[in-house]
Every structure is written in structure tokens, then in C-alpha cells.
KOLMI-148219 format. One record per residue (C-alpha): residue number from 1; z, y, x. Coordinates in nm, 3 decimals. Last residue first. Layout:
BEGIN
TORGU  nudren        Z        Y        X
TORGU     NUM        Z        Y        X
...
% end
This chain:
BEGIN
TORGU  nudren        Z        Y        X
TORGU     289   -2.782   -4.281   -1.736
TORGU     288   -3.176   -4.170   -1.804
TORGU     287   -3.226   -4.256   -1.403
TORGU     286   -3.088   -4.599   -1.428
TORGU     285   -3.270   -4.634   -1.766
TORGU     284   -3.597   -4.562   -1.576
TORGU     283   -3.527   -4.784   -1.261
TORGU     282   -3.469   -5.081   -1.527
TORGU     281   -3.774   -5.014   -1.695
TORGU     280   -3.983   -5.009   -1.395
TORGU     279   -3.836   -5.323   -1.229
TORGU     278   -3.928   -5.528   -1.572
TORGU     277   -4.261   -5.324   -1.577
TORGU     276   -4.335   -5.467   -1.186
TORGU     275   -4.185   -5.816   -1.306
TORGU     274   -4.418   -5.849   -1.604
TORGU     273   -4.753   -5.712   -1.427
TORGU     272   -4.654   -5.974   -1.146
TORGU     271   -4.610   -6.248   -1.423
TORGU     270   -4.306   -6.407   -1.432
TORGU     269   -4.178   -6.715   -1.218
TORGU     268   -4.049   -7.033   -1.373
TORGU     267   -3.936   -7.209   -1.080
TORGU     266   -3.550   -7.281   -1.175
TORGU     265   -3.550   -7.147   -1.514
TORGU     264   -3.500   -7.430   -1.778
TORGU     263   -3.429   -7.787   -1.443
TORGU     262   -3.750   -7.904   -1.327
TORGU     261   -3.713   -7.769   -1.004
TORGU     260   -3.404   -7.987   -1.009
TORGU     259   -3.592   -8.322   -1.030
TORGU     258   -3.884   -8.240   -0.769
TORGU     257   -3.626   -8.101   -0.481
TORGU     256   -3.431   -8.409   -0.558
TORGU     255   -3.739   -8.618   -0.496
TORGU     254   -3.936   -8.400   -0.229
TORGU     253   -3.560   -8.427   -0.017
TORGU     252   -3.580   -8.807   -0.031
TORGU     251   -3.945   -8.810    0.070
TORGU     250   -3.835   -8.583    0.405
TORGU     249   -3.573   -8.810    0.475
TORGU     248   -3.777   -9.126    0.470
TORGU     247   -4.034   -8.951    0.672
TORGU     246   -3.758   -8.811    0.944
TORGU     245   -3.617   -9.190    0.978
TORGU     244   -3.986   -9.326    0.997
TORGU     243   -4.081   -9.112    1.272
TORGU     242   -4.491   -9.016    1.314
TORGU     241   -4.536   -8.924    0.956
TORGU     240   -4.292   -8.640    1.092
TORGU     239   -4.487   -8.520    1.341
TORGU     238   -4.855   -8.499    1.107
TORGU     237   -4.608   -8.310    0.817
TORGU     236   -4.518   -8.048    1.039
TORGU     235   -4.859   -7.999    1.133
TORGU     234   -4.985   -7.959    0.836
TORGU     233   -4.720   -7.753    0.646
TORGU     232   -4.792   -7.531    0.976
TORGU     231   -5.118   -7.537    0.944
TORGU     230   -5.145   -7.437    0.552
TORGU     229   -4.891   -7.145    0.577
TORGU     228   -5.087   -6.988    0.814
TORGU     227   -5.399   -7.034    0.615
TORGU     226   -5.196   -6.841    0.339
TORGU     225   -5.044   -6.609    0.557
TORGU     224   -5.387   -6.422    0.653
TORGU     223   -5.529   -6.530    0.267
TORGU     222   -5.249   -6.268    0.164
TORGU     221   -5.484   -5.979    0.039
TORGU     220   -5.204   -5.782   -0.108
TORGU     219   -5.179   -5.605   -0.453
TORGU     218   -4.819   -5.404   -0.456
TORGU     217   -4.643   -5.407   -0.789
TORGU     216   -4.366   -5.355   -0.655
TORGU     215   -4.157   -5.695   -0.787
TORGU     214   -4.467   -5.869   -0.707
TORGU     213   -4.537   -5.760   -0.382
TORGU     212   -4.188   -5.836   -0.269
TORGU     211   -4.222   -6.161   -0.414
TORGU     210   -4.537   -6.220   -0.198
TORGU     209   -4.404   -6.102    0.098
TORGU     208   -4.093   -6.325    0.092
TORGU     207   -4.325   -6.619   -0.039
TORGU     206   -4.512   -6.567    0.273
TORGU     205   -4.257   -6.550    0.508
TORGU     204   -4.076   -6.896    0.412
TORGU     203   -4.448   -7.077    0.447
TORGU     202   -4.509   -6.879    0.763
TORGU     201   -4.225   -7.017    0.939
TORGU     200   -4.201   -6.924    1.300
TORGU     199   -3.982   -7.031    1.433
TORGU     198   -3.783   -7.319    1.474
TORGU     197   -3.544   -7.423    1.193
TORGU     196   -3.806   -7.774    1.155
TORGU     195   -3.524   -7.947    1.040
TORGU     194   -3.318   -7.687    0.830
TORGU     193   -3.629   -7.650    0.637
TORGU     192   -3.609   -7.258    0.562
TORGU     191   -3.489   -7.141    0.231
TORGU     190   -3.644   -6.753    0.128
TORGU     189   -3.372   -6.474    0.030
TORGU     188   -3.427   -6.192   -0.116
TORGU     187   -3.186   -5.904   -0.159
TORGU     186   -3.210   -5.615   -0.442
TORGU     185   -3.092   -5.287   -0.421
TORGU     184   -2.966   -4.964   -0.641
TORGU     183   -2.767   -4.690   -0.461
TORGU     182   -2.483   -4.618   -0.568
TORGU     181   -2.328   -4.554   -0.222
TORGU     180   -2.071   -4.852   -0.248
TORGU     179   -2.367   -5.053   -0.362
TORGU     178   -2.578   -4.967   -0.069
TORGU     177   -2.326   -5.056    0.164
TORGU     176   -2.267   -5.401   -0.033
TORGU     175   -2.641   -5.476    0.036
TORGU     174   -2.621   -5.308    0.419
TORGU     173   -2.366   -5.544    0.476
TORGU     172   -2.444   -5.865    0.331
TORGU     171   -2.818   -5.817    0.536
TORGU     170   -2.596   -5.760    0.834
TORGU     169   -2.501   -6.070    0.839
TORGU     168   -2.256   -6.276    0.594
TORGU     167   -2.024   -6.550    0.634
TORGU     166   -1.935   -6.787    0.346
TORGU     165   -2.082   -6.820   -0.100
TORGU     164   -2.379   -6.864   -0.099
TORGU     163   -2.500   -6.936   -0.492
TORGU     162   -2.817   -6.721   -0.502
TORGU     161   -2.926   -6.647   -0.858
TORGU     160   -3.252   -6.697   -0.942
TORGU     159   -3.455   -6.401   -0.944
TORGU     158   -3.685   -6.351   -1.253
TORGU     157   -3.657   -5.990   -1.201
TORGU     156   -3.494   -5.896   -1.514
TORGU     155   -3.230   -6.110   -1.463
TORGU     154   -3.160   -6.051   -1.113
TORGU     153   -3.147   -5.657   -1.224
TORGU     152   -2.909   -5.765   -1.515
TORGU     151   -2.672   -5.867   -1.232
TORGU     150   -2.636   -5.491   -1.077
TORGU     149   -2.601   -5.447   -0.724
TORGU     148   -2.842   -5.765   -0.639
TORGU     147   -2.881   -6.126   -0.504
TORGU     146   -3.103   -6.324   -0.503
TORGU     145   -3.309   -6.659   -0.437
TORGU     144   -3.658   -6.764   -0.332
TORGU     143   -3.764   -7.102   -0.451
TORGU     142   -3.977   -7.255   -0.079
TORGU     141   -4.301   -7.354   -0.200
TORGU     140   -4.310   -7.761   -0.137
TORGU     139   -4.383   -7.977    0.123
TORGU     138   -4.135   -7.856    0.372
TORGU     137   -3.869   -8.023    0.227
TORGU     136   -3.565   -7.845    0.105
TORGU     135   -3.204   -7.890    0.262
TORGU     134   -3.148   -7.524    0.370
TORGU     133   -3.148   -7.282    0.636
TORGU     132   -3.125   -6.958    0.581
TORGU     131   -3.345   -6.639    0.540
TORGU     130   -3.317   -6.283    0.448
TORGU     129   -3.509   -5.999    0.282
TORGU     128   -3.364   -5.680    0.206
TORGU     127   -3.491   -5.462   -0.091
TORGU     126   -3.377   -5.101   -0.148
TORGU     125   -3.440   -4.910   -0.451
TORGU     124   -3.511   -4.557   -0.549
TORGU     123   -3.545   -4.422   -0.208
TORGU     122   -3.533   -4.023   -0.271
TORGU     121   -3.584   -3.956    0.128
TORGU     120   -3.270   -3.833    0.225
TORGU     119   -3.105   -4.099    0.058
TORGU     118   -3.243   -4.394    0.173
TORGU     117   -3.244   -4.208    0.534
TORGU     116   -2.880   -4.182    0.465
TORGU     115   -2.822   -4.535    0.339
TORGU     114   -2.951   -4.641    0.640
TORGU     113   -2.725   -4.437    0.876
TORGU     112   -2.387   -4.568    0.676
TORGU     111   -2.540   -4.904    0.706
TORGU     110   -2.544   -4.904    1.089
TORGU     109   -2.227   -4.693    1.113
TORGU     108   -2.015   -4.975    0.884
TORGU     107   -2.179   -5.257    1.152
TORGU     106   -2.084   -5.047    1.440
TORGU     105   -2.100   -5.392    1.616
TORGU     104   -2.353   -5.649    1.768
TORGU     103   -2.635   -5.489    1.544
TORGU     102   -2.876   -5.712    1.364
TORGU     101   -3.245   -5.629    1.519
TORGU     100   -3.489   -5.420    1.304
TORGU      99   -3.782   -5.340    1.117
TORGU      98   -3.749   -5.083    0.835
TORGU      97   -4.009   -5.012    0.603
TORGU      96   -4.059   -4.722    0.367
TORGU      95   -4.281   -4.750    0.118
TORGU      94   -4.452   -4.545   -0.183
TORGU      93   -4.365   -4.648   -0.543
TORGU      92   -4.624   -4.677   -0.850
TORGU      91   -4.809   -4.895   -0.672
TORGU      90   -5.189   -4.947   -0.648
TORGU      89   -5.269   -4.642   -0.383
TORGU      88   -4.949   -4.656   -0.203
TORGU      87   -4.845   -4.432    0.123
TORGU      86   -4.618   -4.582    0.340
TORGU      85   -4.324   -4.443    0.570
TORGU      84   -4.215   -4.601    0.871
TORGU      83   -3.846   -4.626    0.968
TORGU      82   -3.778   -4.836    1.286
TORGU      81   -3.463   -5.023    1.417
TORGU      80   -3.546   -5.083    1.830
TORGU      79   -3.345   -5.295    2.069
TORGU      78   -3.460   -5.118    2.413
TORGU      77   -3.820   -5.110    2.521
TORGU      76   -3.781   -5.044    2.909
TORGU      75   -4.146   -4.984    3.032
TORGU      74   -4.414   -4.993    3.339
TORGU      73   -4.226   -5.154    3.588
TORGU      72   -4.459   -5.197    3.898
TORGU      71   -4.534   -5.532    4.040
TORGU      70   -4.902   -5.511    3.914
TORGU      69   -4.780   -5.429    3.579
TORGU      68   -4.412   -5.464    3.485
TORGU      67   -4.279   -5.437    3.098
TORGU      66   -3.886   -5.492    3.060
TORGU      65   -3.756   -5.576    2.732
TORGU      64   -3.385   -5.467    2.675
TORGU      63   -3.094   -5.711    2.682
TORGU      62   -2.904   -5.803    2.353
TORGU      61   -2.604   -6.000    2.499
TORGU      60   -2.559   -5.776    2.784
TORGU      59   -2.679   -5.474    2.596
TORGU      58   -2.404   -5.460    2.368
TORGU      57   -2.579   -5.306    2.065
TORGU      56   -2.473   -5.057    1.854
TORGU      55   -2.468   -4.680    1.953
TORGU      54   -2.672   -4.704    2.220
TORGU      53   -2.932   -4.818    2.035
TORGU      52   -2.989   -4.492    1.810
TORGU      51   -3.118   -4.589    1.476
TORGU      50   -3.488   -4.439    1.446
TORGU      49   -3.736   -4.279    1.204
TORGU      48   -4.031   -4.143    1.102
TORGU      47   -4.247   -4.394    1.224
TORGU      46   -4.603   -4.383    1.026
TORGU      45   -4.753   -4.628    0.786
TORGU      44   -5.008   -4.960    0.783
TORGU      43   -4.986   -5.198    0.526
TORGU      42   -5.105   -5.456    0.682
TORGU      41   -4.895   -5.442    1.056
TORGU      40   -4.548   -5.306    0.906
TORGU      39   -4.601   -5.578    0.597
TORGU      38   -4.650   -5.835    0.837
TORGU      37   -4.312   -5.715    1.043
TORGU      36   -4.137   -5.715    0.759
TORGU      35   -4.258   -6.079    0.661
TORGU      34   -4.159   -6.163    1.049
TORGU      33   -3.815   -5.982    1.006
TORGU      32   -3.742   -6.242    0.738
TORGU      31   -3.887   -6.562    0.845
TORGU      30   -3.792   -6.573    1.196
TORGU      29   -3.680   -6.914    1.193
TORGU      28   -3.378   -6.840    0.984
TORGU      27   -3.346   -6.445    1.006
TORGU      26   -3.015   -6.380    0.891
TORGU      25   -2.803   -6.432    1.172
TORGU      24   -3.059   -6.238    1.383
TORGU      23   -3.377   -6.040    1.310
TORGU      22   -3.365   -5.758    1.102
TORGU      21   -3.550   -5.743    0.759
TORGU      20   -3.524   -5.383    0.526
TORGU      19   -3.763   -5.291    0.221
TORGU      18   -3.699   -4.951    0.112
TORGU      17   -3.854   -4.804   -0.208
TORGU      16   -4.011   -4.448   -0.220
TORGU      15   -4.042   -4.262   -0.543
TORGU      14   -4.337   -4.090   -0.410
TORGU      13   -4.305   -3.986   -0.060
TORGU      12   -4.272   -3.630    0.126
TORGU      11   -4.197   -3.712    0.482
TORGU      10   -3.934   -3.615    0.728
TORGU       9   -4.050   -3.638    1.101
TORGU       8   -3.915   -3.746    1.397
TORGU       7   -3.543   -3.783    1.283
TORGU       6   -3.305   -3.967    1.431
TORGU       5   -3.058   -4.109    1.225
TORGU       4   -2.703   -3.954    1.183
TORGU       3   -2.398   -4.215    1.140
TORGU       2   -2.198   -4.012    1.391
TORGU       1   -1.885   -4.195    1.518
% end
């Protein structure tokens, strides 16, 4: 089967990277695709780019959107996985974002057709962001783990090292895709309060963002998320104060989360300016070898 993307334009970026979130398995409360979807609506940038539906999806399980007006169907928006191009003023690397929605199958196809707009357009890295659920309170910022090709490039991104270890989405996919193609990448992944898994989750999205950010040395104006973040911690916390069991389970998570946060490394996050060099170093020995 053809892996070719559809092409509505072909634009000249500067040392683009590629930062992918899909909903589905890996999307725990919408935290992943919603930080892509953030960027998409902030940062601006053009569609370029498409995944053909047809090829992936079984419809029945992932319907199409239908849009009436007045009685009269206006639209059929089918299960869409968009390319848009960025242009940066404070980062060395111009964007390309893709939004998407997990495949049912063609999973090898699906990669195959990312890779080749990675490709085509000089990506230097890719970045997927994920999210599970987890035993961590909602109190506290959410310690975003990693994964990536190379294991210096989680140590010289101040990533701590994811320990899953099971079934993988197509987040797993795309990051062992791009691996097989020699393509560098990087996966984040944000912990969601597996009791309060309901979407959205600002908290989990925000810390996804920011990371991102830091790593590109992108400077966002994240007050939006921010006050986001702050009424949902608030009004998570008002329903559990109101059940006894859920409050005594929500203290004993702040308490272990409190003791191994403490542990050499766990929470110690470099500087932006450090992280951005870190990245920049490590894509310039990449391209020396």
C-alpha cells in the first residue's frame, strides 16, 4: 500500500522539528493531542499536509463528524492527521505540527508516511507527546518522562527515563519508525491522575507544552494554560475534600509523591537556555558524524 502523503504545498523551513500528538490509546484525558492542538491554535502555521483516511481508519468504530444547519447537512469532516508548518522568530528551528487520531490499522503505512514528510522537509528531530494514567496526585506538577532513539539524548535533555514497559500506541510506533529510518526523536510523556482520567487535563497539557518549549527554545506566553491549570486543580480538589476515602487517598499519594521527588535527579529540571544548547549540541555532532 502507498505510504505517500498528500501534498498541498511543500514549504521551505529552517531546520524544522516535528512535534506529533494523536488522540487515542495514548492520549490519557486528552492531554497529548490537546497540547498539540494548543500549540496548532498559538503558534499559528499553514496545512501542508494530509494522511489519507481511507487508508486507515475503520469508519464504523471511528465515524466521521456530520455538520447540519437548519436541517441541511452542511459537512462530513472525516478523521483528519494534519501537517502545518511554522515559522519561528525566537527558535533556532521552525515547526511542523501534526494533529491526529491513532489509526485502527495500517499502523507500518501511517509511520512510513510520517517519516516521509519528516524527510522531505529536512525535520531534524521529531517529538511525540503522550499521556497515561498514573498514581500521582493532582496536587503536584505532573514529572514528565522519556523516551528517545539515542539514550545520551534523555541525558542531555534532563528527561527522566520512562520505565513502561507493556502495550504501545501509535506513539511506540512512529518512535521506533523513526529510529529504523535514522531519524532522531524524542517522546514525552505527562502522568495523568488515574482518578480524575476524564478530560481534559490542563495541568498534564501544560507541562507537555512547556517542556516542548524548553527543549526548542520556543518562548510562550502560557498564562492561557496556567489559569487553566489553576481551576481544574481547584475543582478537583473542592470534590474530593467532599469524600473522605478519595481525601485519604489523595494525601497518601502527596506523601510518596513528596519522598521520591526528592530522590538525586527526579525533578531537577535544567535551565531552558541549558536544555535548548544541550539539544543544539547533540543535533550538531549528529550532523558532524
Amino acid at each position: 500500500m502507498s505510504t505517500e502523503p498528500i501534498w498541498d504545498d511543500h514549504p521551505e523551513l529552517r531546520r524544522p522539528v516535528l512535534v506529533a500528538g494523536f488522540t487515542g490509546w495514548n492520549d490519557a484525558a486528552n492531554s497529548a493531542s490537546d497540547a498539540v492542538e494548543w500549540l496548532a491554535a498559538n503558534l499559528g502555521g499553514t496545512v501542508f499536509a494530509r494522511i489519507d483516511p481511507e487508508r486507515h481508519y475503520d469508519f464504523q468504530t471511528t465515524r466521521p463528524q456530520v455538520t447540519v444547519r437548519d436541517g441541511v447537512t452542511e459537512s462530513i469532516t472525516w478523521p483528519q492527521n494534519l501537517f502545518s508548518a511554522v515559522t519561528t522568530t525566537d527558535s533556532p528551528h521552525d515547526l511542523i505540527i501534526l494533529r491526529g487520531v491513532e489509526p485502527n490499522f495500517g499502523w507500518k503505512g501511517f509511520c512510513d508516511t510520517v517519516v516521509t514528510v519528516a524527510r522531505a522537509a529536512g525535520c531534524e528531530l521529531v517529538v511525540t507527546l503522550g499521556a497515561l494514567l498514573a498514581d500521582v496526585p493532582h496536587t503536584r506538577t505532573p514529572v514528565i518522562t522519556g523516551t528517545a532513539t539515542d539514550p545520551a539524548l534523555i541525558e542531555r535533555l534532563g528527561l527522566e527515563r520512562s520505565r513502561y514497559e507493556g502495550p504501545t500506541g501509535i506513539v511506540g510506533v512512529l518512535h521506533d519508525a523513526c529510529r529504523d529510518a535514522d531519524l532522531v526523536s524524542a517522546s514525552l510523556w505527562a502522568p495523568v491522575p488515574h482518578y480524575v482520567a476524564s478530560p481534559p487535563d490542563p495541568v498534564a497539557s501544560r507541562e507537555l507544552v512547556a517542556r516542548f518549549a524548553l527543549l526548542t527554545g520556543l518562548e510562550l506566553d502560557l498564562t492561557e494554560l496556567d489559569l487553566a491549570a489553576e481551576g481544574w486543580r481547584n475543582r478537583v480538589s473542592t470534590a474530593v475534600v467532599g469524600d473522605a476515602d478519595t481525601a485519604a487517598y489523595v494525601a497518601e499519594l502527596e506523601s510518596r509523591f513528596d519522598t521520591e521527588i526528592r530522590e538525586p535527579g527526579l525533578g531537577d529540571l535544567p535551565s531552558g537556555d541549558d536544555l535548548a544548547e544541550e539539544l543544539e549540541r547533540y543535533l550538531r555532532d549528529q550532523r558532524d558524524e
